[in-house]
N, C-alpha and C positions, 0 to 999 in steps of 0.2 A: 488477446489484447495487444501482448506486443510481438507478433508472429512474427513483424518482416523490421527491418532497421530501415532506416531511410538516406543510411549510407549506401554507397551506388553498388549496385548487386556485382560486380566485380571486383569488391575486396573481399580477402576471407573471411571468413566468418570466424570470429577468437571466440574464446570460451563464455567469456560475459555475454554476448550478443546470443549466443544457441543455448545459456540457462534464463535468459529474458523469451526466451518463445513459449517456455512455460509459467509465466506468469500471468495470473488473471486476475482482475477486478472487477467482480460483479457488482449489479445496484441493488441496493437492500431499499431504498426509499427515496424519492423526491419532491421535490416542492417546487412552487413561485412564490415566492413574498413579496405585495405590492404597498410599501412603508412609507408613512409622511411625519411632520410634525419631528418630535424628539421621542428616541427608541434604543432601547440598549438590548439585546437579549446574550447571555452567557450558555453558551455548547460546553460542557459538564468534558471529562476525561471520556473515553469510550473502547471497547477495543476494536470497533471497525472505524475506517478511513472515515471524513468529513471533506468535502469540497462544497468550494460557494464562487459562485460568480454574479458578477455586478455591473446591473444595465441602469439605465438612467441616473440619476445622481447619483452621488459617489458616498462611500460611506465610510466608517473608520474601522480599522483591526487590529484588536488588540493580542498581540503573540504568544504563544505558553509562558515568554520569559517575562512577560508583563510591560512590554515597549508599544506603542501605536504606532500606526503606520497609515496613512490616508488609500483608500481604493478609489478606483474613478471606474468610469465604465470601458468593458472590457477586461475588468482585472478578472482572474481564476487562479484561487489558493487550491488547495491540496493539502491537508494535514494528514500525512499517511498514517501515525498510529493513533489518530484520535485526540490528541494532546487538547486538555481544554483550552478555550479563548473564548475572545467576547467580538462579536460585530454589535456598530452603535453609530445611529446620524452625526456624533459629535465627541470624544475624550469625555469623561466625568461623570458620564451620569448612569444612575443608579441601573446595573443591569438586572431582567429577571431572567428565570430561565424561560428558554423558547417554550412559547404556548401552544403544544402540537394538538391538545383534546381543543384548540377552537378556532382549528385548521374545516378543510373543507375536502373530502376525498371526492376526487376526478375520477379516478378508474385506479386500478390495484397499484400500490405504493408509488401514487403520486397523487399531492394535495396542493391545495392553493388556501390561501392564507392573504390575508387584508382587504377591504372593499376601495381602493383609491385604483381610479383610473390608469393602466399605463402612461396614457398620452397627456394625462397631467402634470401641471408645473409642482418641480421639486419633489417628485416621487423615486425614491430609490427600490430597485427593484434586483431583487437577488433569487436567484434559481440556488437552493443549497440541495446537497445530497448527500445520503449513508451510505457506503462503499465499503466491499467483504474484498478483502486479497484472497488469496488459493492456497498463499502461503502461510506457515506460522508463523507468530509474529516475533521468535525468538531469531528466524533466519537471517541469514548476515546480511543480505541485500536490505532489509526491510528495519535492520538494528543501522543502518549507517545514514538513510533517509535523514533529511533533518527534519526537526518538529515541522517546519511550516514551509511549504514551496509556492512560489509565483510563478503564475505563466509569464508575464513581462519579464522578468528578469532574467530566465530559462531558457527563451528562445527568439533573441533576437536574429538569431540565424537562419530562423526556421519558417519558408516562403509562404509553406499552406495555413500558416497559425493565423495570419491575419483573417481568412477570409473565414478559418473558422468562426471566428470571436464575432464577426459582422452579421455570421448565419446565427449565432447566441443570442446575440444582441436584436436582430429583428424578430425571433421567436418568444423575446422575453416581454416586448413590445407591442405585439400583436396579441388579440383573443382570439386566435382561428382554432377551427378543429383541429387537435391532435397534436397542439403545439408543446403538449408539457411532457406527450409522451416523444418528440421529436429531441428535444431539451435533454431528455434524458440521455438518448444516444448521444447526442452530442457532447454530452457532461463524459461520457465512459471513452471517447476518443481524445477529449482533450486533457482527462486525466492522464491516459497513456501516453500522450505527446511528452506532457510534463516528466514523467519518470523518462522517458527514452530521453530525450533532451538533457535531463540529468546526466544521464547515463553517459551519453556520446561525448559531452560538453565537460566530465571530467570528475564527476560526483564529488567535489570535496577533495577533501585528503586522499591522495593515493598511495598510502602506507597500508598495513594490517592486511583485513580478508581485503582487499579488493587489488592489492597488489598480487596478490595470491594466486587470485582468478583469472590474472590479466599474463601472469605468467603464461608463455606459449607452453610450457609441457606442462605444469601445475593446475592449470586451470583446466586442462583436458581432463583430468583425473576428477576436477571438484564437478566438473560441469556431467560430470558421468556420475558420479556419487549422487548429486541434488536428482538428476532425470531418473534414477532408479535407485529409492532408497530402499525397497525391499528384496533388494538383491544381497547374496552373500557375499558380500566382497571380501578379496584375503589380498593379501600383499603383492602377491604373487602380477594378478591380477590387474592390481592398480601398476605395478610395478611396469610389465606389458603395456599398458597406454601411455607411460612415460616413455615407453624406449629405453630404461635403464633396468640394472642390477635390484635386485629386491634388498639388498644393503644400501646401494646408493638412493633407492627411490627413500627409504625411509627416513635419510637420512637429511635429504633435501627436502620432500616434503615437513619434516619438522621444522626444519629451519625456515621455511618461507610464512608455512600457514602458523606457527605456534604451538601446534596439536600433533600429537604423533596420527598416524593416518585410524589406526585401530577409535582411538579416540574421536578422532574428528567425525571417521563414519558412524560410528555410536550416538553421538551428539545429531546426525541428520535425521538419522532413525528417528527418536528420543521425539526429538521437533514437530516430525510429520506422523508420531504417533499421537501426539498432543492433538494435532487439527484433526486426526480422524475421532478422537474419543472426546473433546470440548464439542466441537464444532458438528461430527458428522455424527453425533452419537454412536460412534461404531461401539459393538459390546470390548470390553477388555480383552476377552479371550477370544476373540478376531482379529482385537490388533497384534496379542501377542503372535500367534497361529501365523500372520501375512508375514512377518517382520522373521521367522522362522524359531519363537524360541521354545525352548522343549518344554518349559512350564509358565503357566501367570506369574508364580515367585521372582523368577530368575528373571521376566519382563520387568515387573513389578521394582526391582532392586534397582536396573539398569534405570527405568525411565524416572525414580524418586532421582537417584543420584546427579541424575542430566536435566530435571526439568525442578526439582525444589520439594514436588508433593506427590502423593502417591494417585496412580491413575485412577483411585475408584473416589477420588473425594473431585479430580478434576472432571469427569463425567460426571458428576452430581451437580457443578455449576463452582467448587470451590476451586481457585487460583492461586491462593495467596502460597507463596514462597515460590514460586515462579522464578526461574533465575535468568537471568540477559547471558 
């Protein structure tokens, strides 16, 4: 998804930019909504990603913090952890939730939804979709995201965004063959714009983990940690990719990231055991086996203490005590 940077292939590549080539965003489900009249529908909390984009009239959205904000056509939000909100023709009115049992399936997780013509007057017409990250959703990249991102806002700088938005906007417009699965791709590239644009453009605060990462020897060591977390890592080791003393590495890595390095690698493990036993049903005793620990206990101990609950209630579907 975000393989290549669209900074010019002659600067280096820093640590942040080579642990984004491993990130992905698959599509779990898409839609077209063709909406007239007065409409509120409320998108619930989730824990995969929500993107919506908006062609023909414009519509309103209302933020996880509960503020409105007007879309026109061509906007494209991104809620990357799911955070609930409401889209509505207007502020105030009574939202339900979206009614997907009287959707209409086109072909595998993509539906259409409303009978109002596109090329009708005052049809607001929205392409929304469910989007999986690769990663868990405890990972630092993905804990610093804000609730809600806008393509307009994000990439003024960014030459190929327009023509994207005009290739959305004519395929949201049109009923041709294969338009919703064309929609689709287009949704999963212009999500990626939006994070990498993020990304380039300065993500927010540059304090905490992202200062961390941006470090030229620090970040070499996290961006090696995050690409193989099933590796043994020892001190030694990380200490080697810094170019320092295994007293000096420990000692600056605490000081930049917060975490001693023992810890921090324990905490990625922990994270990317979570998405293999929630999400990929892996058995326990495979994650503990990959991750190399000599018993389930001693996994068991490690990933309650790092992730809130113990792995056999998170494979069953239970979350709660989850820690950020």
């Amino acid at each position: 998804m975000l393989d290549r940077s669209s900074k010019p292939a002659t600067d280096p590549i820093d640590p942040l930019t080579d642990m984004l080539r491993g990130l992905r965003l698959d599509g779990v489900e898409y839609g077209r909504c063709r909406l007239q009249g007065e409409w509120a529908f409320h998108y619930p909390a989730q824990d995969h990603a929500h993107f919506h984009f908006v062609a023909g009239q414009g519509c309103w959205l209302q933020s996880p913090d509960g503020e409105w904000s007007e879309l026109s056509a061509g906007d494209a939000v991104l809620v990357p952890r799911g955070a609930a909100h409401t889209l509505a023709s207007a502020p105030g009115i009574a939202p339900r939730a979206f009614p997907r049992r009287e959707c209409l399936a086109i072909c595998e997780s993509v539906y259409d939804y409303g009978a109002a013509e596109p090329e009708a007057e005052g049809v607001c017409i929205l392409f929304c979709g469910t989007m999986r990250f690769n990663i868990d959703g405890l990972h630092p990249l993905l804990r610093m995201m804000p609730d809600l991102m806008r393509a307009k806002e994000l990439m003024q700088a960014e030459p190929a965004i327009p023509h994207l938005l005009d290739a959305m906007i004519a395929e949201c417009s049109l009923n041709r063959v294969g338009a919703s699965g064309i929609l689709a791709r287009l949704a999963d590239v212009m999500a990626a714009q939006i994070i990498r644009s993020w990304v380039e453009h300065g993500c927010g605060d540059e304090a905490g983990w992202l200062a961390a990462v941006r470090d030229p020897k620090v970040g070499r060591v996290l961006a090696a940690i995050h690409a193989e977390p099933e590796r043994d890592w020892t001190v030694a080791e990380m200490a080697a990719l810094m170019g320092v003393s295994r007293s000096g590495f420990a000692a600056k890595f605490t000081a930049i990231v917060g975490a001693t390095p023992a810890h921090y690698v324990t905490q990625v493990r922990m994270h990317q055991a979570r998405q293999w036993i929630a999400r990929d049903r892996m058995r326990i005793a495979d994650a503990s086996r990959r991750l190399g620990y000599e018993s389930e206990a001693s996994f068991g101990r490690a990933f309650k203490r790092v992730i809130g609950t113990a792995p056999g209630r998170m494979r069953a579907g239970g979350t709660d005590g989850a820690r950020a």
